[in-house]
C-alpha positions in Angstrom: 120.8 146.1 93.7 122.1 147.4 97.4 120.9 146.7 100.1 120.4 150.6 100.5 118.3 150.9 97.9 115.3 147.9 99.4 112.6 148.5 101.2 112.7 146.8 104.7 109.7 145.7 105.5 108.7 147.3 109.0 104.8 147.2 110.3 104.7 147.6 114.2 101.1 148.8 114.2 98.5 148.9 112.6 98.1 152.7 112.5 101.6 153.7 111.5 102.1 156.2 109.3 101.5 154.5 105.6 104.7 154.2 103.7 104.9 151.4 101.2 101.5 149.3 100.4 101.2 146.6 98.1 97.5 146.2 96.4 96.4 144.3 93.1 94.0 146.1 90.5 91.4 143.9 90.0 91.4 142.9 86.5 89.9 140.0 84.0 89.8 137.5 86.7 87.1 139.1 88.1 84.8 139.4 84.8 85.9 135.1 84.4 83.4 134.8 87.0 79.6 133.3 86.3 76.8 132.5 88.2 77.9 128.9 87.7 81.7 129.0 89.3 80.8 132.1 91.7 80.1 129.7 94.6 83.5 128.1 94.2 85.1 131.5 93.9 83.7 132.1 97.4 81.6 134.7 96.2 78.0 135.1 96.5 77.2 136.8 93.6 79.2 138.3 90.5 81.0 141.8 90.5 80.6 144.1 87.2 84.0 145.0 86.7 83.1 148.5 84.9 81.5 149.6 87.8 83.8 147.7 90.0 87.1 149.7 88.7 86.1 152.8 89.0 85.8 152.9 92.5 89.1 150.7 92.5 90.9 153.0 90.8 89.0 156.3 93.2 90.7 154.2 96.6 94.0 153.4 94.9 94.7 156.8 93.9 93.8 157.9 97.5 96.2 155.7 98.4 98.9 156.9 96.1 98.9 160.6 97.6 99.9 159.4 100.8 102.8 156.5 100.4 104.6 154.4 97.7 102.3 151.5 96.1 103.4 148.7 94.2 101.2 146.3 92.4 100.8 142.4 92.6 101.4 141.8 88.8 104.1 144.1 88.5 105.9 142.3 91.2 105.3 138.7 90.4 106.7 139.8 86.2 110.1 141.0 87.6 110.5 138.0 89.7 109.3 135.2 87.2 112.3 136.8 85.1 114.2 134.6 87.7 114.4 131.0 85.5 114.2 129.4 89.0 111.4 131.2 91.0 109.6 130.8 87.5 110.4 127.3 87.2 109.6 126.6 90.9 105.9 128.5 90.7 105.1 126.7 87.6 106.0 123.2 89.1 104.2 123.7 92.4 101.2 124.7 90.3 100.8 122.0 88.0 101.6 119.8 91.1 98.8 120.8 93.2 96.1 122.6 90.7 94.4 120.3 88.4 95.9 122.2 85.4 95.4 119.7 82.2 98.2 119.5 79.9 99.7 123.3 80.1 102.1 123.5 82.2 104.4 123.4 79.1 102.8 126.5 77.7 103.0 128.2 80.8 107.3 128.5 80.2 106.8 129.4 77.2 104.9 133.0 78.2 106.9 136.0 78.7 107.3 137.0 82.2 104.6 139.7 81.9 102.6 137.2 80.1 102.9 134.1 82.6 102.2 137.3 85.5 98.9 137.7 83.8 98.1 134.1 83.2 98.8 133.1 86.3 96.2 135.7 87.7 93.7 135.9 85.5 93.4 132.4 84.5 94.3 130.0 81.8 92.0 129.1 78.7 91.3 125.5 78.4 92.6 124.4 74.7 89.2 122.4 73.4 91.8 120.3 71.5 90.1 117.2 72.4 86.5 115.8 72.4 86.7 115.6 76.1 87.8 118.8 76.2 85.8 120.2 73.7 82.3 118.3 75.8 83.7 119.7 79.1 81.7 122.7 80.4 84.8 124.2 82.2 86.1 126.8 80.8 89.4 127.5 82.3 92.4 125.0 82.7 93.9 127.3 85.5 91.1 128.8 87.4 90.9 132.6 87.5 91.9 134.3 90.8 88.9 136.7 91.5 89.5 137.6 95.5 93.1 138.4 94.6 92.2 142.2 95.3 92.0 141.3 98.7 95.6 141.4 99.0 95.6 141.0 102.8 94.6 137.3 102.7 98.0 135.8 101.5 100.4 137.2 103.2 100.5 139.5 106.3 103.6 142.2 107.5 104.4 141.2 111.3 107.1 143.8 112.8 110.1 142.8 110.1 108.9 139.5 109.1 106.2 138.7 106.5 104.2 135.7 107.5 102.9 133.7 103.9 98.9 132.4 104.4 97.4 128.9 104.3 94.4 129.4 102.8 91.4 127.9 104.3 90.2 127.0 100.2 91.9 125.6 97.6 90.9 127.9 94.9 93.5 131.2 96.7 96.3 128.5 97.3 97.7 130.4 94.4 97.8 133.5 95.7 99.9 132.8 98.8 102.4 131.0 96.4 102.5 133.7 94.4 103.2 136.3 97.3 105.6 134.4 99.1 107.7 134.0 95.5 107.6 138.2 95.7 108.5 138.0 99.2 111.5 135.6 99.2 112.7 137.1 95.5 112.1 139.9 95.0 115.4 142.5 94.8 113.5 145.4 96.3 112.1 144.4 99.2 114.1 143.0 102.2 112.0 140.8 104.6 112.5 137.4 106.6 109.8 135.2 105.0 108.1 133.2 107.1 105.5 130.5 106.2 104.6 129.0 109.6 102.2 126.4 108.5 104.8 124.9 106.3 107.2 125.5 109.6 105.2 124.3 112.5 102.2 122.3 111.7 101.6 118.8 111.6 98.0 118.3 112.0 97.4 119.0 108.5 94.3 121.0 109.6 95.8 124.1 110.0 95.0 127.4 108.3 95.5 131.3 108.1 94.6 134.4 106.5 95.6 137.9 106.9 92.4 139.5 107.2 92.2 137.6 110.6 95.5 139.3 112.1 96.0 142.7 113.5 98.8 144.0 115.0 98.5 146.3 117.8 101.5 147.4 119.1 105.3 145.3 118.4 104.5 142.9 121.2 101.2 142.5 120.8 99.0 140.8 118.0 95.3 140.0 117.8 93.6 137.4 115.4 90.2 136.1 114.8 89.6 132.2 115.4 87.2 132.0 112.5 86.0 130.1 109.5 88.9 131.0 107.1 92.1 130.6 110.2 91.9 128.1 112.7 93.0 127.4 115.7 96.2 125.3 114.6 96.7 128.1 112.0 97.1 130.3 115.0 99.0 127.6 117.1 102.1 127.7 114.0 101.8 131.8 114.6 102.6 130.9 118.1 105.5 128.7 117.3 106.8 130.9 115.4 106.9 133.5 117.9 108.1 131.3 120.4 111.3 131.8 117.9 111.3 135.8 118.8 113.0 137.6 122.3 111.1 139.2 124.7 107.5 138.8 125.9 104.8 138.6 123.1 100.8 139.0 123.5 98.8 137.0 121.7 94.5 138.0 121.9 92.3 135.9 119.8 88.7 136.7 118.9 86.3 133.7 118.0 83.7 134.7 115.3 80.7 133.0 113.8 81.0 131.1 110.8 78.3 132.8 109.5 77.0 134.9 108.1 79.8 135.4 105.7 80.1 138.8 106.8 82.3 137.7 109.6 84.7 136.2 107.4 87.6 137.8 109.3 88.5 139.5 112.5 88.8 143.2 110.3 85.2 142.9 109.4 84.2 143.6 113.3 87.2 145.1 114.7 89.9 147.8 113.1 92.3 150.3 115.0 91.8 153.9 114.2 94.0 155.8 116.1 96.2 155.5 119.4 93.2 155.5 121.6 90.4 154.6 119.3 88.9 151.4 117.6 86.0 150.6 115.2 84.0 147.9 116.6 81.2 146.0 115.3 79.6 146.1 119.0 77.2 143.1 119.0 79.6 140.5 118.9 82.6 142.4 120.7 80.9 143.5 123.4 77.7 141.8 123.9 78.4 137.8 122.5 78.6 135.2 125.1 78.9 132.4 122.7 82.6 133.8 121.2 85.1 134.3 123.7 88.3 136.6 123.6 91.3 133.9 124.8 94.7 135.4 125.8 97.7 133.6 125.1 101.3 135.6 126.7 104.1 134.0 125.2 107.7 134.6 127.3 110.5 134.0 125.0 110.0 130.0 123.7 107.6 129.5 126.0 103.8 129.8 126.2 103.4 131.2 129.7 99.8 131.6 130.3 96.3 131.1 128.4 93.7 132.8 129.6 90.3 133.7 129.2 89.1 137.7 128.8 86.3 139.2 129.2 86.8 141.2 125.9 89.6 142.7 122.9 89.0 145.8 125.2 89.8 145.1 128.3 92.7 142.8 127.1 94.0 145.5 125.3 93.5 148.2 128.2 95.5 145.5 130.8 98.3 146.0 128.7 98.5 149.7 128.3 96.2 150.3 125.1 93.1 152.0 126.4 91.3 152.1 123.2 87.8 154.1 122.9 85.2 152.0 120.9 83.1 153.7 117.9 80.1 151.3 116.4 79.8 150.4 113.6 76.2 151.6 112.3 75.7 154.2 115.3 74.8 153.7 118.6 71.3 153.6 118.4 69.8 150.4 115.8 71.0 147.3 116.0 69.3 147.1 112.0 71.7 149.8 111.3 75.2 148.0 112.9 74.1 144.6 110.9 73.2 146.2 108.1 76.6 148.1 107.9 79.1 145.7 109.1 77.4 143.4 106.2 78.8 146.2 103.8 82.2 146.3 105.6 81.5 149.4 107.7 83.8 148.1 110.5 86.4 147.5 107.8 89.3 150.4 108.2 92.5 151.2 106.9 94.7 153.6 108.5 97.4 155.5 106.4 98.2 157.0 110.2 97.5 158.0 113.2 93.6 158.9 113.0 93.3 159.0 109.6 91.5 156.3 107.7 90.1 155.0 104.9 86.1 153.3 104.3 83.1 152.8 102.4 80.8 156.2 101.8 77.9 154.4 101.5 78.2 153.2 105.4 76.5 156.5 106.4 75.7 155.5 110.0 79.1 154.7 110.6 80.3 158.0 109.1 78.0 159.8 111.1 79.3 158.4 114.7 83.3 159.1 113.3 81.9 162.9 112.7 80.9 162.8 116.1 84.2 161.8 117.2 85.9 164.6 115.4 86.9 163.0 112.2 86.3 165.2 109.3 84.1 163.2 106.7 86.1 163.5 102.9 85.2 162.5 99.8 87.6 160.9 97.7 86.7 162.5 94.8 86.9 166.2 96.3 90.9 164.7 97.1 91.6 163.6 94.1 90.3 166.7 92.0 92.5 168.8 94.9 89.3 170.3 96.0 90.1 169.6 99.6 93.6 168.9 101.9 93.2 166.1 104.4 96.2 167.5 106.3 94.8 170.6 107.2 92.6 168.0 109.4 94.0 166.2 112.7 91.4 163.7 112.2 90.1 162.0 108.9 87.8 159.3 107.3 88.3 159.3 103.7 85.1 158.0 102.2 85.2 155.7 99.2 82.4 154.6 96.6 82.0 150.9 97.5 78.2 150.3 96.1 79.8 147.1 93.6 83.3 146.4 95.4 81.6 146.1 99.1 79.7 143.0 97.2 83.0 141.2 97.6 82.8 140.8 100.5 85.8 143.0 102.2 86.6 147.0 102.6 90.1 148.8 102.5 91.7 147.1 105.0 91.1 143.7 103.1 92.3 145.4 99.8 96.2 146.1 101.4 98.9 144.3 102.7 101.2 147.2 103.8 104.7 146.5 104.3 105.8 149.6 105.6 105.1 152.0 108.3 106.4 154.7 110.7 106.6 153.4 114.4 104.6 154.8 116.6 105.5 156.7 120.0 103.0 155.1 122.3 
């Protein structure tokens, strides 16, 4: 394949127009989750997949009318036809997962097979009595959050940056999305894994729900329960490696409730001047602070203190105007909405965004700020044209996928966008 015919990976923004998205349908792995193994599969409680799908399906064909999307498994099966990406994946797996005696049946699948296997999870063989008196069910443990595609792996300008997972049980998924990422003949990107790189502490850890970008030169992240701060410490190292002067603002966030799992569940750009914020903590918390690190060529040339994302952001030329999450009125409401993801956004451009339906205080204060309130369904059937609109939210049904824990943002990892004319 030429190099004409790849797609370079280019995200400068977070709000650039949408042009190649990468997302994974969630499949089996999520119906191999039971009330027993949920807790280990971070989640809180178990998602009907027949409900689940549906509204799956509703956001990813919303997706599909506005830029090229390519799935996980699709990916991973044309590079496991590679006999040594395939033979490295398998090895690094059955090195580090606690995967019985299968690692020779995994070479013998089919590369569409092994793809499948390796996401939704391997059967134990009850071949033996201590096997057979074992109450696990799976050899190679299902990978359930894998729909959140934004965890593993994150776009940064022309680089992809590979995740260190803060559990054990999505190790797998960055592995797998750094095998796309490095081997894939499509898609042209400098892989970076800056854990691997940069740390030595061993304590290090980072997800992609945690980093934004803002504009080229400057990148936020959340200090939270899932990236830490020597997670975000390799980042810097690795921009240290990059020209120019480089912002780096960094939210701390509670470690609980879970709702705050990453920085995207409180804080999402909308549109050149306009942010989605869930306004409790960004605003009004004195126990998290904003921290400012400016990074000048190699060097780290200042860490500082802010009073806010805000006015960080407006010091360096990005006046952005908050909405709330829930309204402006009930603090019951904001909670209660940015539990179901309500600050949670995904922009396929300038001003035009995806989110949960259900989230109707939130909706309501978009509507006041001139975005046009669509239903996805009314776009699908053709019943409506979002670009006859300057400004859009397109409303999702999230009643069973918002139990996840995560919203659109967390269900893309976009690898491709239009740069933006500030």
């Amino acid at each position: 394949m030429s190099e004409i015919d790849k797609i370079q990976v280019q995200v400068h923004s977070e709000i650039g127009q949408l042009e190649c998205v990468i997302t994974h349908t969630p499949g089996a792995e999520v119906e191999n989750m039971t009330p027993e193994n949920a807790a280990r599969a971070l989640y809180s409680d178990i998602l009907n997949l027949s409900v689940a799908l549906p509204e799956y399906n509703q956001f990813h064909g919303v997706l599909k009318k506005f830029a090229k999307v390519f799935e996980v498994r699709d990916l991973l099966a044309d590079v496991l036809k590679n006999d040594a990406v395939r033979n490295d994946l398998i090895s690094k797996i059955c090195r580090y997962e606690s995967t019985d005696d299968i690692c020779g049946h995994l070479r013998e699948y089919s590369s569409e097979e092994l793809a499948k296997q390796l996401i939704e999870g391997v059967e134990m063989r009850k071949d033996t009595l201590t096997k057979f008196l074992d109450n696990e069910r799976f050899s190679l443990h299902p990978l359930p959050n894998f729909f959140f595609t934004r965890d593993a792996s994150f776009s940064m300008n022309d680089s992809v940056l590979v995740g260190h997972m803060a559990n054990k049980v999505r190790e797998r998924e960055a592995w797998i999305m750094e095998a796309i990422f490095t081997h894939h003949p499509i898609i042209s990107a400098k892989t970076v894994n800056p854990v691997k790189l940069f740390d030595k502490t061993g304590k290090a850890t980072i997800e992609g729900g945690d980093v934004l970008i803002a504009r080229e030169d400057v990148f936020l992240s959340g200090i939270s329960g899932r990236t830490t701060s020597q997670g975000i410490d390799s980042v810097v190292e690795y921009l240290k490696t990059l020209p120019g002067v480089k912002h780096f603002i960094l939210q701390e966030l509670p470690y609980t409730p879970e709702s705050f799992i990453h920085l995207d569940m409180v804080f999402t750009i909308l549109d050149k001047d306009t942010c989605m914020i869930f306004e409790p903590l960004i605003l009004r918390s004195s126990r998290h602070i904003t921290i400012h690190i400016v990074i000048d060529g190699n060097k780290v040339i200042k860490i500082r203190e802010e009073q806010n994302i805000l006015t960080a952001l407006k010091e360096l030329g990005m006046d952005l105007k908050p909405i709330f999450c829930g309204g402006y009125h009930d603090i019951f409401n904001m909670e209660r909405e940015q539990w179901q993801s309500g600050a949670n956004f995904f922009a396929l451009a300038p001003g035009k965004v995806i989110g949960y339906g259900r989230n109707t205080h939130t909706m309501e204060a978009l509507n006041q700020h001139g975005y046009e309130i669509i239903k996805a369904k009314d776009l699908l059937k053709n019943k409506v044209e979002a670009n006859h609109y300057e400004k859009f939210v397109i409303t999702i049904e999230g009643a069973e996928l918002s139990r996840g824990g995560g919203g659109a943002r967390c269900m893309t990892m976009p690898i491709r966008r239009k740069k933006i004319d500030w």
